[in-house]
N, C-alpha and C positions, 0 to 999 in steps of 0.2 A: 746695379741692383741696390737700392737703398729702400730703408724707411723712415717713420718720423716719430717719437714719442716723447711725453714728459719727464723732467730730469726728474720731480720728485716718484713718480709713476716705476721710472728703471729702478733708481734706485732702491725703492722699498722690496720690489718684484727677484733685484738679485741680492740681495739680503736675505727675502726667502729663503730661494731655491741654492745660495751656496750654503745652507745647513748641508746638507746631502754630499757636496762636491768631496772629493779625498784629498787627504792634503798630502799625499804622497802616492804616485802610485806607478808601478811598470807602463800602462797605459796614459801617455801624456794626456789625451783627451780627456780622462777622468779626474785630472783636475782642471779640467776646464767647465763651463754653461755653455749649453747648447743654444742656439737662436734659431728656433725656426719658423718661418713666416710664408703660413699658406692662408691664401683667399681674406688678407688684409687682417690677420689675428696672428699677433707674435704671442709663440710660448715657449717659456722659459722652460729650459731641466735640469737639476742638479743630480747629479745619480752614482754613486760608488761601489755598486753591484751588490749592498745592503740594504740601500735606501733610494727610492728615487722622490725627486720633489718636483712637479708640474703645475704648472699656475701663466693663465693666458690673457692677454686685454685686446681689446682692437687697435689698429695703427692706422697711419697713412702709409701704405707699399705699393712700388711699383710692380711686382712683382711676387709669385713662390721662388725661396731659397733660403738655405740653412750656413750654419759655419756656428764654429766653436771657440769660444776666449778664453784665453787662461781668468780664474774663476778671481785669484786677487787683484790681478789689474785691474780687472775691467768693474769689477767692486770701487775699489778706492778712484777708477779715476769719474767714477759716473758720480760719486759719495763730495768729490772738490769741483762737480760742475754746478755753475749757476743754475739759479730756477728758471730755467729755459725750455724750449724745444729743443730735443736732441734728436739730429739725423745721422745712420748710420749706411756709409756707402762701402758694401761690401764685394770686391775684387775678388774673381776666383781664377785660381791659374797654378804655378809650379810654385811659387811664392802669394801665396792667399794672403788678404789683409784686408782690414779694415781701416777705415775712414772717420773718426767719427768728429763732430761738427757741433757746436753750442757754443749760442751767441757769437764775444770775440775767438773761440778756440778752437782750435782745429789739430787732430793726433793721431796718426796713422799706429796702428798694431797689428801684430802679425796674428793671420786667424789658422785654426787647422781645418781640415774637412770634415763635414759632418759624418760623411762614411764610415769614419774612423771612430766614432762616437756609438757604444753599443746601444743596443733596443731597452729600453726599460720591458721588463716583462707585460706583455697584454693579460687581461684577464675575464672572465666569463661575467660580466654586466647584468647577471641576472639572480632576484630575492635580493637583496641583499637585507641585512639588519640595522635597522636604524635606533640611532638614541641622540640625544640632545648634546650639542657640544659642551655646552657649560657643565653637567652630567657628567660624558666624556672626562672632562678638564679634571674635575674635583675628585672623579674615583681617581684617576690615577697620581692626581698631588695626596690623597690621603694615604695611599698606600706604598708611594715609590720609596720612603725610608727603609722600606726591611727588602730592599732588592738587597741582594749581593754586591760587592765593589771588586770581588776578583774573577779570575776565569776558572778558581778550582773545579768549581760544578757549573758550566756555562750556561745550564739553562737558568739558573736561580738567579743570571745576572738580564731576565727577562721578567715581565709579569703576567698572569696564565690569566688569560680572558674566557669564561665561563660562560654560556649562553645555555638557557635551558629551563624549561619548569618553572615559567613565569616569572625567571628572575634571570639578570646580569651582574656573574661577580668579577672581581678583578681581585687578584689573590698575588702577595711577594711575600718569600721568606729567605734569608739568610741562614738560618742555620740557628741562633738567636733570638729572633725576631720573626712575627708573623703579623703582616697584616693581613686583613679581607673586606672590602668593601662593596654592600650590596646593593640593587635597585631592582623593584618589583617592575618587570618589563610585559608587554601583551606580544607573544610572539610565540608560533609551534614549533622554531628551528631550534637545533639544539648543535652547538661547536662548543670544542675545548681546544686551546690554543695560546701558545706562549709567544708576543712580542717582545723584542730586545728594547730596555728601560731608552736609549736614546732614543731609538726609533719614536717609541710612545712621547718623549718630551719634545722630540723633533714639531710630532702631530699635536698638541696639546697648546704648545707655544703659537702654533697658527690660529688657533681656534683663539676669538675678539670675545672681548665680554662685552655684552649687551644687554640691553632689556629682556624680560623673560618674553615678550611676544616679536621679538624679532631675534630669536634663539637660532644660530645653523645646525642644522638636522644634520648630521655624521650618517651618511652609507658607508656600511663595512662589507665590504666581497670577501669571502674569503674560502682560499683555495685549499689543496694539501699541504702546498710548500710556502707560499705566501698570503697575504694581506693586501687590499687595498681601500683607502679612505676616503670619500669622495667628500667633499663641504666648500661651502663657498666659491671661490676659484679656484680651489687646488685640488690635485689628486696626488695621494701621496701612497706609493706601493712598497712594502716592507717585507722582507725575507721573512719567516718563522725559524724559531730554532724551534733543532730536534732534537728530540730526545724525550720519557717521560717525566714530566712536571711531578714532585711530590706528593701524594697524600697528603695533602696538608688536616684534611678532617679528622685525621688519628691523632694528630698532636693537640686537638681543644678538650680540655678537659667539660665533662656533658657536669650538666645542674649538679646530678646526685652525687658530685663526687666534691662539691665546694662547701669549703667547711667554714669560712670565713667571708665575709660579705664586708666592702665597705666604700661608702659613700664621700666623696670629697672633690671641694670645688678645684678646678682643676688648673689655673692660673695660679693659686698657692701652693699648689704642690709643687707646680714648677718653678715658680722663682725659691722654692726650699732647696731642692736641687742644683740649683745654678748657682746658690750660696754654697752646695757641698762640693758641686765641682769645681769649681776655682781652688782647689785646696788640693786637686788629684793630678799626680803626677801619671803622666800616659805610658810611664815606662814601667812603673808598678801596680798601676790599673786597681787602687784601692778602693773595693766596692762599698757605697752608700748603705746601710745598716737599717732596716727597719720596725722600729718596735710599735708592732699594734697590738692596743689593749683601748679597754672601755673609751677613754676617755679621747683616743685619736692615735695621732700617728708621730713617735717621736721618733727623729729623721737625725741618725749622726755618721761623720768619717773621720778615720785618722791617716793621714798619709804622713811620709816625709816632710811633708809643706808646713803640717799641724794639724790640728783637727778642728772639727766643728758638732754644734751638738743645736739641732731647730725643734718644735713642735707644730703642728699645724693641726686646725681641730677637722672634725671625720665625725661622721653616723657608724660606726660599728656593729656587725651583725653577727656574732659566732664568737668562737677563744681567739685570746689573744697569741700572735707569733712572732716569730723574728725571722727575717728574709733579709737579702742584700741582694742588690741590682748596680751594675754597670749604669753611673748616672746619666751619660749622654743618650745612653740604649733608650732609657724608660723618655727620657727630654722630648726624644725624637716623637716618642708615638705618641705622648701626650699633646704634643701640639700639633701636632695630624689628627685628634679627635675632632678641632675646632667645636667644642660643645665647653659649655661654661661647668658641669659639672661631669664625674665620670662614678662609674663602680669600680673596684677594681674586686676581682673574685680571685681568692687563693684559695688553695690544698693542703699545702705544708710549705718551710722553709726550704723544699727542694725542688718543686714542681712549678710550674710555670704559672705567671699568673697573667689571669684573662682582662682586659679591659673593654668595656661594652660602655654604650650610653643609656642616661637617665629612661629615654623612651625610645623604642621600638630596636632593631636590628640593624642598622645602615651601615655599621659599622664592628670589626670585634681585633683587636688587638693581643700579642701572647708577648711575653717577655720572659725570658730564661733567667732565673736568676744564677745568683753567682753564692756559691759554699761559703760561709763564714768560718773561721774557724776564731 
């Protein structure tokens, strides 16, 4: 039983699909990629019972038949083979093995059964919602800073996919930190639903940038307990966590309650920042100080290290106040607006302040400040 394919072809293919694969697991198989090869179409699977990754090409095969490689070998030895044809001749018996064969090299490895290799969950192929990959791509790079990084609240360490009422949002909070990223979508379905932040960078990092008229269209199935992603040649099916996602709409402060308005380009505010943080010690987390009055925004900290004292000028709309922000907190969402200008809208030195763009709604950011005393 053998077949035939391109060394650079394999290797891109198990690059893929060992995103997925576990690097540890009770089930030996599960660190391994599947090879299975029916009616002359090898596909690949990487799968950890979180994540599966699927992605198929056509071959030269003699044959249907499966078998499974441990997921690093067979990575790094396909990653030191020549730009060659590679043939793989797979032996199945009490001792399984493979064969595999490019140019002068020839490497027998030991294969397991595919039997032994669990089912990626099937799923119901029908509606699905579609949005553009690049789309896809960009909500969740603008919003994956305010996921969570621990398991206190597991669901926050996902981001809740919003479908509904003409629009698709994508929504992460920490506790902190609040993004929500919008896009006016034509569609009558409505799901709410939280993927785990890998899983989504798993699918996101596949997705090619391209020209906007040869964009992959993303079908998303989605079940009660799972996800699956359909685009280009992969299929990619993702667990959901459980549990209820946040209210995040009770924590944005509405219009009538912003007392302070202010406009500033948003590359200078950041590199102000990045001048204050270099001065803060992470062990005493001394928050960046901000005094806005008429004339802008004067930016200072004192830590252990020393202090520092900046000005950056601003459009001002209401009294002046004094807040202080966690400087990496604000870094983060500002350069996730990717817009050359921002508002930033306050309440008081205690309430969280909103970040939205110059024009329309694509976007809105919350950042908790920090007590000065």
């Amino acid at each position: 039983m053998k077949f035939s394919i391109e060394q650079k072809t394999l290797s891109e293919m198990l690059n893929h699909v060992s995103r997925a694969v576990a690097d540890k697991s009770a089930i030996a198989a599960l660190e391994g990629i599947k090879f299975d090869i029916k009616e002359k179409t090898l596909t690949l699977t990487g799968y950890d019972l979180e994540i599966g990754i699927k992605t198929s090409v056509p071959v030269e095969a003699d044959s249907d038949f499966a078998f499974v490689l441990n997921s690093k070998l067979v990575c790094q030895m396909a990653a030191k083979l020549p730009d060659c044809t590679v043939t793989f001749e797979y032996t199945q018996g009490e001792n399984s093995s493979v064969i595999i064969k490019g140019a002068k090299i020839k490497t027998t490895i030991g294969a397991i059964s595919a039997d032994e290799y669990p089912n990626v969950p099937e799923y119901e192929r029908e509606e699905p919602f579609e949005v553009s990959g690049a789309t896809l791509k960009n909500m969740v790079n603008m919003t994956r800073f305010a996921v969570a990084t621990n398991d206190a609240k597991p669901i926050l360490t996902g981001e809740l996919l919003e479908i509904g009422d003409g629009s698709f949002n994508i929504a992460a909070l920490d506790g902190y930190r609040l993004a929500v990223r919008t896009e006016p979508v034509k569609t009558d379905k409505k799901h709410n639903f939280v993927v785990k932040l890998k899983s989504l960078s798993d699918i996101v990092s596949l997705i090619k940038d391209k020209k906007s008229d040869e964009e992959d269209t993303i079908k998303i199935y989605i079940s009660k307990k799972s996800a699956a992603f359909e685009f280009d040649n992969f299929t990619i099916h993702t667990r959901l966590l459980e549990g209820e996602f946040h209210n995040y709409r009770r924590a944005i402060p509405t219009d009538d309650r912003v007392k302070t308005t202010v406009r500033v380009k948003t590359s200078e505010l950041i590199r102000s920042l990045e001048r204050c943080a270099l001065l803060i010690d992470e062990k005493v987390k001394s928050p960046v100080k901000f005094l806005i009055n008429g004339d802008g925004i004067a930016l200072s900290c004192k830590s252990p290290r020393g202090e520092i004292a900046d000005d950056i000028g601003a459009e001002i709309e209401g009294p002046g106040l004094e807040i202080g922000f966690n400087a990496h907190y604000l870094i983060s969402a500002l350069k996730s607006s990717e817009t050359d200008e921002v508002y930033l809208k306050l309440i008081d030195g205690l309430s969280p302040m909103k970040i939205i763009p110059i024009e329309g709604d694509s976007f809105l950011f919350l950042v908790l400040p920090i007590r000065l005393y």
